[in-house]
N, C-alpha and C positions, 0 to 999 in steps of 0.2 A: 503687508500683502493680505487681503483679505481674503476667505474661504475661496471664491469663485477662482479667485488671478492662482491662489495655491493646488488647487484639484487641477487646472492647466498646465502650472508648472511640473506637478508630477507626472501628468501625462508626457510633457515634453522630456522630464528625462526618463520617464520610460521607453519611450519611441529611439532616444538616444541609443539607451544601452541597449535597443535590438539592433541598431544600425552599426553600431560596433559590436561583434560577437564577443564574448565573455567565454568561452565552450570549455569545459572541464574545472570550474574554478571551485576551490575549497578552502575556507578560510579555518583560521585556528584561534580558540580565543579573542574574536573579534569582538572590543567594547560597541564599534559603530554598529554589526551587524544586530545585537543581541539588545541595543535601544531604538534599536528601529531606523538609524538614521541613513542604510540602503535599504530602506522600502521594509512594508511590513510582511512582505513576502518575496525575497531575493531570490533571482533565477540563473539559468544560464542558460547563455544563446550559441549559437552556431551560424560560420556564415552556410555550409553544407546540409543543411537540414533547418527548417521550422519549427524549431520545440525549444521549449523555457522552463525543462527542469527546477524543480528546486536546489537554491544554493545551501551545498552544506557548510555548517560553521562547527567543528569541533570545541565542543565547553569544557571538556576532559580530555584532552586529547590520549589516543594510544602510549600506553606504558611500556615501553620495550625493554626496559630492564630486565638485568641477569634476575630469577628466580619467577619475572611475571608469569601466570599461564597462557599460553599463546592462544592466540583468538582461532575460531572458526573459521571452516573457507565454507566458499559459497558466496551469492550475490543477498543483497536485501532488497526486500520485495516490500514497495512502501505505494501511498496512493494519497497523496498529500488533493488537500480538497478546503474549501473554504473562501470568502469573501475574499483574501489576500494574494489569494492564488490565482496568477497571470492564468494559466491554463490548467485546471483539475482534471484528475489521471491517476490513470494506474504507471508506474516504472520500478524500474529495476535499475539498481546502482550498484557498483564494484566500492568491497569496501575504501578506495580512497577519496569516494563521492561521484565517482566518476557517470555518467549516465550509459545503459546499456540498452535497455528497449524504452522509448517512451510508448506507455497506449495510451495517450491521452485523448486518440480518437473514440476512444468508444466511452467518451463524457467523464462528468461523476464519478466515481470508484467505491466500494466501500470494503467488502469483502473481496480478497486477490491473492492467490496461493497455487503453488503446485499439487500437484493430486495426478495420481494414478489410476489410467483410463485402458482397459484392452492392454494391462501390459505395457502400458509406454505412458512417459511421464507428461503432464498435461498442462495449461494454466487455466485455473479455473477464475472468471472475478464476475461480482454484480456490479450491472454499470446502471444507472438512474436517476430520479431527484428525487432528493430526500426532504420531508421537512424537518421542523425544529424539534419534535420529539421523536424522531431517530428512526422514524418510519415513512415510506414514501411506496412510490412504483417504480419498476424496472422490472429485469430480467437475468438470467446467468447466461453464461457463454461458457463453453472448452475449446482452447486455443490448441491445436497440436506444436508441436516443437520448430514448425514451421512459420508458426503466429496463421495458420491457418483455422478458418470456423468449422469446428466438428460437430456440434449440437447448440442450439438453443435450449435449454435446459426449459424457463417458464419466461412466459413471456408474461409482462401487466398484472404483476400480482403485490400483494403488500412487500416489501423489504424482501428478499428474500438471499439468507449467506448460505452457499450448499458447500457442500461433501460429499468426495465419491466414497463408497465403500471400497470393500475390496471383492465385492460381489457384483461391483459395475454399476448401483445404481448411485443415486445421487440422495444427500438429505437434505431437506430443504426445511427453513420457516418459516411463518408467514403471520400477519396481523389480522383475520378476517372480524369485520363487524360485529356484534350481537346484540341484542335486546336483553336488561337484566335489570333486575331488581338492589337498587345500590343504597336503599335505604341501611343495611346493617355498618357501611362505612360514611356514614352520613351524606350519601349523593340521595339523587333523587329514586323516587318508587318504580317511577316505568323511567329505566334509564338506559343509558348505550356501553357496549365498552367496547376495547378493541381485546381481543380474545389475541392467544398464542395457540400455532396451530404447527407442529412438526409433520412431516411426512416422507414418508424413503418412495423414490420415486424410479420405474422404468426407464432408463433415458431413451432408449430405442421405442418406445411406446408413447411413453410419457404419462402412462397409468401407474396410479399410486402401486403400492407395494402393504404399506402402513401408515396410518394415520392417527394422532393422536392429540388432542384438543387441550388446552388445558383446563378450562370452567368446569368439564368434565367430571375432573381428580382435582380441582384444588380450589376451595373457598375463597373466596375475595377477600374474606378478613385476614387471610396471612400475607398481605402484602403491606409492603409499609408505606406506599404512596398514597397518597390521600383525591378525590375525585375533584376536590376543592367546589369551582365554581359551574366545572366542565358534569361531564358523562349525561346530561339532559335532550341530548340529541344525538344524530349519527354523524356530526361533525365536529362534535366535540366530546367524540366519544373518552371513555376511562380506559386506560390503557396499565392494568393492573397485575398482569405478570410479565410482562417483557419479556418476554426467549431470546436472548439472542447467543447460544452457542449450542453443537449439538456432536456429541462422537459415536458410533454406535462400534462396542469392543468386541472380541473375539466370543462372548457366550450368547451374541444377538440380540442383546440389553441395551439399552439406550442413556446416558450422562447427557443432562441437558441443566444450562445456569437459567434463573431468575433472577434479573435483574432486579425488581421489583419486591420477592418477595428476598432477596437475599439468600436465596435457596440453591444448592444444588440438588439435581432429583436422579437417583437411579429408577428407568422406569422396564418394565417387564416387554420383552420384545414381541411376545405371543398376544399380550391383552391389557398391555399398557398400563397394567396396576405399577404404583406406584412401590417401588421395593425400600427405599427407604430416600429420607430425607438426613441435607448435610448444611446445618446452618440456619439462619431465620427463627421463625417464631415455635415454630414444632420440630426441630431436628432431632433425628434419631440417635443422634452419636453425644459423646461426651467430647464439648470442643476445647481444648486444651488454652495453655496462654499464649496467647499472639497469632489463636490460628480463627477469630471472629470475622467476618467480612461483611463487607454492606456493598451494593449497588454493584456487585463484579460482574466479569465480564469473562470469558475465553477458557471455563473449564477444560481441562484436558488430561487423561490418564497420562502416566510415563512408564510403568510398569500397575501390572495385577495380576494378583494369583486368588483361589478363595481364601484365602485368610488375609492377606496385607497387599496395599498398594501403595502407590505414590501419584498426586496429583499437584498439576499446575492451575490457578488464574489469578487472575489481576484482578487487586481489591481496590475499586476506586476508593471506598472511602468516603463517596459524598456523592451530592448532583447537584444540581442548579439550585441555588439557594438552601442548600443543606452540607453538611459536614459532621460526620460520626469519628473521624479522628484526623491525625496532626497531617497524614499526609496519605495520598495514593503509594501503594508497590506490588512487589510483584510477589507471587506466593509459590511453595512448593511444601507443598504438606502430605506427611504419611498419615493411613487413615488403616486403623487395625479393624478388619471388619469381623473378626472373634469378638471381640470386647466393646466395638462400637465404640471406638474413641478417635482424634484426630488431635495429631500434636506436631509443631514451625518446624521444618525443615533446614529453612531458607526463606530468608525474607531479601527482596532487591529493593533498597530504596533510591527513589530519585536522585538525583543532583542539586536539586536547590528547594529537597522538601515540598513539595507541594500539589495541591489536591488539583488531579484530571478530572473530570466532573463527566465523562463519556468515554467509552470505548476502552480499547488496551488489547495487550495482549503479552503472553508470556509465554515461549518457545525453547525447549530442551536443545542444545547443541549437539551435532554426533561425538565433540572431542568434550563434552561436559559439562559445558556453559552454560548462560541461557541470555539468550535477548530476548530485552520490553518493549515493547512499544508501549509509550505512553496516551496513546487514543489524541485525545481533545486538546492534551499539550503536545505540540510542535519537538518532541524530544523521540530519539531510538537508543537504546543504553544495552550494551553487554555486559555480562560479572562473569564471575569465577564461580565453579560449585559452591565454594563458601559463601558467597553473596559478596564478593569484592569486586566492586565500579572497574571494569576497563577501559570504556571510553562512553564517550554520550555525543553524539550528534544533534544539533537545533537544526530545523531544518524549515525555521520562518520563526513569526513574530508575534504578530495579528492574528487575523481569525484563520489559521492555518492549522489542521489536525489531519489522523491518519487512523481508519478505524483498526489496525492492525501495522504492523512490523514483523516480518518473516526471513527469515534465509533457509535458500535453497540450491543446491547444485543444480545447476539447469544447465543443459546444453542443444544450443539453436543454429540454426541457416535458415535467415529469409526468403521467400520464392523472389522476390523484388530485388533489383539491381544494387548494388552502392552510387551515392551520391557522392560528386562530385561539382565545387566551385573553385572558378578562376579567379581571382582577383592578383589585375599587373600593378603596381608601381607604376605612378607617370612620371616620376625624378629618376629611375633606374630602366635597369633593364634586368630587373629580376620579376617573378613569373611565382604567384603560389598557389599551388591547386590544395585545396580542402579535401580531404575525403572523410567519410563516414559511413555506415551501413547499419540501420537499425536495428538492434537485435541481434546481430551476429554474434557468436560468442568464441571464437575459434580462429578469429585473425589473428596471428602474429605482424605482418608486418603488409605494408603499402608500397605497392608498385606504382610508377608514373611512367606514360608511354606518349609517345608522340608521333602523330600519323598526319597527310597531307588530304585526310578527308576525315567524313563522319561513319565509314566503312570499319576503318581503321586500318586497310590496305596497306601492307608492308609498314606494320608498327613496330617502333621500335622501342627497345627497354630505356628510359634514362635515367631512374633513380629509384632507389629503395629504401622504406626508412622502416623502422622499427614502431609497432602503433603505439600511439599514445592516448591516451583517455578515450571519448566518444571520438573528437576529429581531431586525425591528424594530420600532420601542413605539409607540402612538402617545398621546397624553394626553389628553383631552378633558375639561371641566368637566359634570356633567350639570345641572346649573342649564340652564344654554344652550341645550346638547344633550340631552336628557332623552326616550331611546328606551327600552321594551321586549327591542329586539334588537337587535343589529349583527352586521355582517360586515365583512369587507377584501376587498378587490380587489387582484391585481397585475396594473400597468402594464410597457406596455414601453417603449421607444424612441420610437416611433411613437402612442405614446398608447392603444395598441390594450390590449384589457383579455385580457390572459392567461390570467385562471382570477380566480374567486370561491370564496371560501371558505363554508360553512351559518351560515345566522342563528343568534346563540345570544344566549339569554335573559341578561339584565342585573337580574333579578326581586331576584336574592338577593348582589347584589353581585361573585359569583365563579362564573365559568361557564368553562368546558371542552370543545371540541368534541371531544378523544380524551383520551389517558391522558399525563399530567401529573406532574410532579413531585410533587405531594399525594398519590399513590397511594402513595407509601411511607410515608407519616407512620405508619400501624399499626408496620409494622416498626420505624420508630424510636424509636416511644412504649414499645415493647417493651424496647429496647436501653438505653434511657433507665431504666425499671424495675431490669433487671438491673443497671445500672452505682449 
């Protein structure tokens, strides 16, 4: 089969697997999934809803044995993105894979987290195009617990991953241009770079608060990237300290990583002096063994007093054509800030060794844990406070990554109905309605009703099931049951009715309240021609 007749045939069983839903599927140890041979980026579909998740494949699967420490609750907040990827997005999975909100409407994803907004818990994510050096345009968003829009944060600015304080406003970063002089790292005399720029921003205004540049407070010569053939122009600018993490703690000081220069930087929240450097070419501390890092990503306090802390990030280790050691992991280092020293913790190593080349992240548990994300590789991995693997999830193949991995206790109700689909049997006389509801997090179980219109006029109850994953089925015989219309209902806890989904007609055996896997059949009927 030659390349042309193969790109067809993939397309053809792609169109397939939407036409048959796949909905909640998670595989374990899969040798096909993990060589690529279901697609280099595996999904799952639904006949009730339009979205193609990533399929999870467990590499390690959970250890439930007597003495293991039991995992964390909370959902994982992931945003799987890349060439591989049917649909890039932001979602939310329940730890057994299961799909809980897709936002894969609002494009792109990079940064996507909870944050606390006015006192109530928020999702905060940037949605945009990125390019190949890890910077692009877009915008942030705050989603209320409703998936509703509360602020546009910035709108068309470089990359930008925010944070609310706890003083309401937001941190933002950014890449703005400059003109510089790059001859001391052998670029050119009149040259470009892309500067790092932090700022705590009003979100009600959307006027800075603080602002702080980095060219400012720190020499080009402490970064370790080189300008190569680039920084001669403003399109090819030098992008020579990276920012990309930022916390601002309890004394109004700011922790912000360089990526670039390998540095973490505590910087003065009054006047941006830098208070001391952690790592790189100048650092202030005495760095102990095992606590060295290159290229990281996702600083973050766990605790700090003035005298000792504890900090997280994820030490890539390497980047595109470079490699400073055996493998990326995940760091937890205490940092004595008397004596100016930092000595390993905890170190979390991968699963099969090997170097991320972008992004990460590394997250404290409320029961003590921590989950990684591994950025650039396709992997999410929990440990134990000791740094013991308890499970790792693949979650693609190909060019599939994730600039972060998070879990959080979230709890939601959609303003939007639930979805429901019908699909009859033409050999029986059984009857399956689909239901789903995106983002709900508080259905226990599914009701099906059957009424003699689309009113739902004197509806009656005729089955209840218990929910299962994103959509659950329900079966009914229409001998028995023999409606016009049905709908579903979701139940909660308390038996309280959540939300109703619209009556839809059972006339013609196959009914639809939105757009469904069937809408691709043209395309594939096409694909199928040409192959």
């Amino acid at each position: 089969m030659n390349l042309s007749n193969l790109s067809l045939f993939r397309g053809l069983v792609l169109c397939l697997s939407l036409l048959f839903a796949r909905g909640d599927s998670v595989l374990f140890r899969s040798n096909e999934y993990s060589t690529g041979a279901l697609g280099y980026g595996p999904f799952q579909s639904y006949f009730s809803a339009n979205y193609t998740p990533a399929e999870w494949n467990f590499v390690v699967p959970v250890n439930d044995s007597a003495g293991v420490p039991s995992l964390s609750t909370g959902y994982i907040f992931s945003a799987p993105r890349g060439a591989s990827v049917l649909r890039q997005g932001a979602a939310i999975y329940d730890q057994t894979g299961s799909l809980v909100w897709d936002g894969s409407i609002y494009g792109q994803t990079l940064s996507f987290s909870v944050v606390t907004y006015l006192g109530e818990p928020h999702i905060i994510l940037w949605s945009g195009s990125v390019a190949s050096a890890g910077v692009g345009n877009g915008y942030d968003i705050l989603l209320s617990t409703k998936y509703e829009l509360v602020a546009n944060l910035v709108i068309l600015i470089e990359i930008c991953k925010a944070q609310i304080t706890s003083n309401n406003t937001a941190l933002i970063t950014a890449y703005p241009v400059k003109s510089l002089d790059l001859s001391s790292v052998q670029g050119p005399e009149q040259g470009w770079i892309l500067d790092s720029a932090m700022q705590e921003l009003n979100i009600s205004s959307n006027e800075p608060v603080f602002t702080w540049i980095a060219s400012e407070h720190v020499n080009i010569t402490e970064c370790y990237n080189t300008p190569g053939t680039g920084g001669g122009s403003v399109a090819e600018a030098f992008d020579y300290f990276h920012i990309n993490s930022i916390e601002k703690d309890d004394a109004g000081n700011y922790l912000i990583s360089s990526r670039h220069c390998w540095t973490v930087y505590y910087l003065d929240g009054t006047n941006g002096d830098i208070l001391w450097k952690m790592g790189g070419k100048n650092s202030s501390f005495s760095m102990g063994n095992g606590t060295e890092f290159s290229w990281q990503h996702h600083a973050r306090w766990v605790e700090k007093n003035d005298t000792y802390a504890t900090m997280t990030l994820f030490d890539n280790a390497g980047q595109f054509g470079q490699q400073q050691e055996q493998m990326s992991r995940g760091l937890l280092l205490g940092v004595d800030l008397m004596n100016m020293t930092v000595n390993l913790l905890t170190e979390f190593l991968p699963w099969n060794q090997s170097i991320s080349q972008s992004q990460g992240s590394v997250q404290l548990q409320p029961n003590g844990n921590f989950l990684v994300g591994f950025g650039q590789l396709p992997w999410t991995g929990e440990y134990s406070p000791d740094g013991d693997l308890l499970w790792t999830i693949q979650f693609g193949v190909g060019d599939v990554e994730s600039y972060r991995a998070l879990r959080y206790n979230w709890t939601a109700t959609p303003t939007d109905s639930p979805s429901i689909e019908l699909v009859g049997a033409s050999k029986s006389n059984l009857l399956s309605a689909h239901a789903s509801w995106n983002g709900a997090t508080e259905i226990v179980k599914w009701e099906l009703y059957g009424a003699s219109d689309t009113s739902g006029s004197n509806s009656i109850s005729l089955y209840n099931k218990t929910k299962d994953g994103f959509e659950t089925t329900i079966t009914v015989s229409t001998v028995s049951n023999s409606y016009s219309h049905y709908a579903v209902r979701a139940i909660g806890k308390s038996n309280q009715v959540l939300g109703t989904s619209d009556f839809v007609s059972a006339s013609s055996g196959l009914r639809v309240t939105g757009r469904t896997a069937l809408a691709f059949f043209p395309a594939c009927a096409v694909l199928f021609l040409l192959c």
